[in-house]
C-alpha positions in Angstrom: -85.8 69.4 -48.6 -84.8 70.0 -52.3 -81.0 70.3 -51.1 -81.3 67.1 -49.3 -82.8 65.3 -51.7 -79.9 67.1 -54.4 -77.5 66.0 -51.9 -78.6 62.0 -51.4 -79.8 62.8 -47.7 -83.1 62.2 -48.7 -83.8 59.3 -50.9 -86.9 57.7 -53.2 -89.4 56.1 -50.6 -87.9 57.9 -47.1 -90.8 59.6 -45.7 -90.9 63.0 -44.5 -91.4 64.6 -41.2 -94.7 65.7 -40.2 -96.3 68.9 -41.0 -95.9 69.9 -37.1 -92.1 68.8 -36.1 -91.2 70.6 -39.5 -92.7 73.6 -38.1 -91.4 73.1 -35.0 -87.9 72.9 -36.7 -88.0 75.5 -39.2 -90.2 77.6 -36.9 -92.5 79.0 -39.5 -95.8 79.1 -39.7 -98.0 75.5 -40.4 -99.6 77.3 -43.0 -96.5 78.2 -44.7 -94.8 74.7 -44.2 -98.0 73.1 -46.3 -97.6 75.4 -48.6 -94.0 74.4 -49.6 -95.1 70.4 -49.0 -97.9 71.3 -52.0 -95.0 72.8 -53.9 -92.5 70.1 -53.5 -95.6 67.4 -54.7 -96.5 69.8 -57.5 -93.0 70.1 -59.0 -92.6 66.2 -58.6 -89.8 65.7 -55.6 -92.6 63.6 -53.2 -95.8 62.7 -53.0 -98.1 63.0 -49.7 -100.2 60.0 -49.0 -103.1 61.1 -47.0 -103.2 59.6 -43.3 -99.8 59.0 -44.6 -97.6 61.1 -44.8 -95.1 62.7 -47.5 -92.8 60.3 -49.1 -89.7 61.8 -51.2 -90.1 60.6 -54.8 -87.9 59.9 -57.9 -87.8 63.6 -59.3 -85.9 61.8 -62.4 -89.7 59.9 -63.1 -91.8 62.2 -61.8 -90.5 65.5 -61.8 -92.1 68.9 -63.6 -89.6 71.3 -65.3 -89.3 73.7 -62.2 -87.7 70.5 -60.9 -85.0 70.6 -63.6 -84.3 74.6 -62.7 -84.4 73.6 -59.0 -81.7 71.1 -60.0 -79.9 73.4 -62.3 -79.6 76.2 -59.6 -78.7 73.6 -56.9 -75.9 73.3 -59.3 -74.9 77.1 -59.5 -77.3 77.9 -62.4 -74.9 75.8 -64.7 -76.2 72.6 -66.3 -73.7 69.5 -66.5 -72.2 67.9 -69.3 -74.6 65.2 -69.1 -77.6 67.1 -69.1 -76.2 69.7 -72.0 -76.0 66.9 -74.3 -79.5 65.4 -73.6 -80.8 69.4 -73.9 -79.4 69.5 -77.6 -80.5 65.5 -78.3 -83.9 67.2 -77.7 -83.1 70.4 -79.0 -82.5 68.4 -82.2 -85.9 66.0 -82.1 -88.2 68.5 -82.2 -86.7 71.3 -83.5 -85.2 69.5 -86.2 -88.4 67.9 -87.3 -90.2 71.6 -87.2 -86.8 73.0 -89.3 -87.7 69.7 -91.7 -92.1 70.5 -92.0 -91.6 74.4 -92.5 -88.8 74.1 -95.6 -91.1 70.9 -96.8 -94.3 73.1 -96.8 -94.1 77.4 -96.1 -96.6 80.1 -96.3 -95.6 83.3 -97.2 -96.3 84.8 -94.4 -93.8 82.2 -92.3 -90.9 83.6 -94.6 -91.9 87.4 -94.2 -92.0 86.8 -90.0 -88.6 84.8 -90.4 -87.0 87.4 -92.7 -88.2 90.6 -90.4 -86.3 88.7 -87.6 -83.3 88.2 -89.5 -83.3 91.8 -90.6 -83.7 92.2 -86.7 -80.3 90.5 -86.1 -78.6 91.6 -88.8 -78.7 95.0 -87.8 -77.7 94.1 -84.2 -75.1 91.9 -85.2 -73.6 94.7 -87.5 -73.4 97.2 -84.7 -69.6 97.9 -83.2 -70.6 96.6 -79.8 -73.3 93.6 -80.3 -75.7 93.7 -77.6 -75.8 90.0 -77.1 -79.1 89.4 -74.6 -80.6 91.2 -77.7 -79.3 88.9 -80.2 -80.2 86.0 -78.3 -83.4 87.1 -77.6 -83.6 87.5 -81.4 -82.5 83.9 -82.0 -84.6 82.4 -79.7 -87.6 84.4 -81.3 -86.3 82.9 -84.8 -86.2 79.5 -83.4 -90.1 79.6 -82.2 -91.1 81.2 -85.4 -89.9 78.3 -86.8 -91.6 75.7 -84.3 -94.6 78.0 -84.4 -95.0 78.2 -88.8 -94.7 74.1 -89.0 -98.2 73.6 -87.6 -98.1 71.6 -84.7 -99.6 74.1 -81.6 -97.1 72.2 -79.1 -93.5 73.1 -80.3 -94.0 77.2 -79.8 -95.0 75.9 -76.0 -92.1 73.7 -75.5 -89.7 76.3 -76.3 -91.3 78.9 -74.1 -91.0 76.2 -71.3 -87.3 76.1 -72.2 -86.7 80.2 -73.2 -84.2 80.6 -69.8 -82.3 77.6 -71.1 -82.5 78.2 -74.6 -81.6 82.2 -74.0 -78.1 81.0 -72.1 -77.3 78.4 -74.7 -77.3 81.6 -77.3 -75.7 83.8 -75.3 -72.7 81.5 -74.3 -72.7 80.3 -78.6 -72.3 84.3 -79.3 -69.4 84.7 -76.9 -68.2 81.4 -78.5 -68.3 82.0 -82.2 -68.9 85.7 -82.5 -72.1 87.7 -83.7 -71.8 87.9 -87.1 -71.4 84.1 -87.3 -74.2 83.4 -85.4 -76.5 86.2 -87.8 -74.8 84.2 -90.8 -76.6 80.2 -89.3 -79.8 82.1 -88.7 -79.3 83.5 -92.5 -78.4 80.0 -93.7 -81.5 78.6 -92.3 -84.0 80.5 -94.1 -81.7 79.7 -97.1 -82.9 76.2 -96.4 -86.5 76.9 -95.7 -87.2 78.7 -98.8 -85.3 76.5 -100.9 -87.2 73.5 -99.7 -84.6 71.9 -98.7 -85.1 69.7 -95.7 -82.7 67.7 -94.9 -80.0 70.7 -95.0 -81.7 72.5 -92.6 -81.8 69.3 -90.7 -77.9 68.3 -91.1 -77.3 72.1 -90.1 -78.9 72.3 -87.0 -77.1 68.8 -85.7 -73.7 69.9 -87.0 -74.5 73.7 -85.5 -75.3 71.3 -81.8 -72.7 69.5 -82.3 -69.9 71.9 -82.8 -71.3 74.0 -79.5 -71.1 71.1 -77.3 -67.6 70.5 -79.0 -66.3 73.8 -78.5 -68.1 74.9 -75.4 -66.1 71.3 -73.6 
């Protein structure tokens, strides 16, 4: 049903087969077929009606993030242009308002979590052969210490809804601009932080998004 309704075969409003001729189609189990109907309502792609029936939805309005991975891997497990640049247009709304609240106002133990990471991918980037899921996984970890340190309980949650997604993006900037580079922004961002100095953290992170959508197309 996801396929379909990836592929235009199933469109907003067109209502579903019954519980029993999709069992009868797919021969599995009744049980089974509710099952993945609950699923499909839960992740936003339709919405049963009781004495209804199931009626396919907009996932665009009411979809759930394992809608956006269902679409992403309908897609080969790559994201489209289109929805790179609305990841980073995000990417830079909330992260860049955390990067702006924790150089604005630190504690000192923020800068002593942020600096043990960065001594964490220093020493991987400095290595002969990077190991670059490491790295990443580092950079991603720097990137919620960040949202996590500015006081606001919901940005460490966003990015562990987005870690897949945020995890390729670093990966694919490693291979694109090398480790050491990429051990050198995280550097320059505590630079920023405990110089108190907002806005270039700000400016850095929407010219460091910018340049990877330029360079990645």
């Amino acid at each position: 049903i996801e396929q379909q309704i990836f592929t235009g075969r199933l469109k907003p409003g067109d209502k579903l087969p019954s519980e029993r001729q999709l069992q009868e189609e797919t021969k599995i189990s009744r049980s089974v077929v509710h099952a993945g109907l609950v699923k499909l309502e839960k992740d936003g792609f339709i919405e049963i009606r009781p004495r209804c029936g199931a009626f396919v939805t907009d996932y665009r309005v009411t979809g759930t993030l394992d809608a956006l991975y269902a679409r992403i891997r309908h897609n080969g497990g790559v994201m489209t242009e289109p929805q790179i640049s609305a990841f980073f247009e995000m990417r830079i709304a909330i992260e860049g308002v955390a990067l702006k609240k924790i150089a604005e106002h630190h504690t000192e133990e923020a800068i002593v979590e942020l600096e043990a990471i960065i001594d964490e991918i220093n020493e991987i980037a400095s290595t002969p052969d990077p190991d670059r899921e490491a790295l990443a996984l580092c950079m991603f970890r720097f990137q919620r210490s960040i949202c996590y340190h500015c006081d606001n309980e919901f940005y460490p949650l966003f990015m562990n809804e987005f870690k897949p997604i945020i995890l390729q993006f670093w990966e694919e900037s490693i291979n694109l601009f090398g480790s050491a580079k990429t051990a050198r922004l995280a550097g320059k961002y505590l630079g920023d932080i405990k110089n108190h100095d907002p806005e270039s953290a700000y400016q850095r992170l929407v010219r460091s998004s910018e340049n990877y959508v330029r360079q990645r197309g």
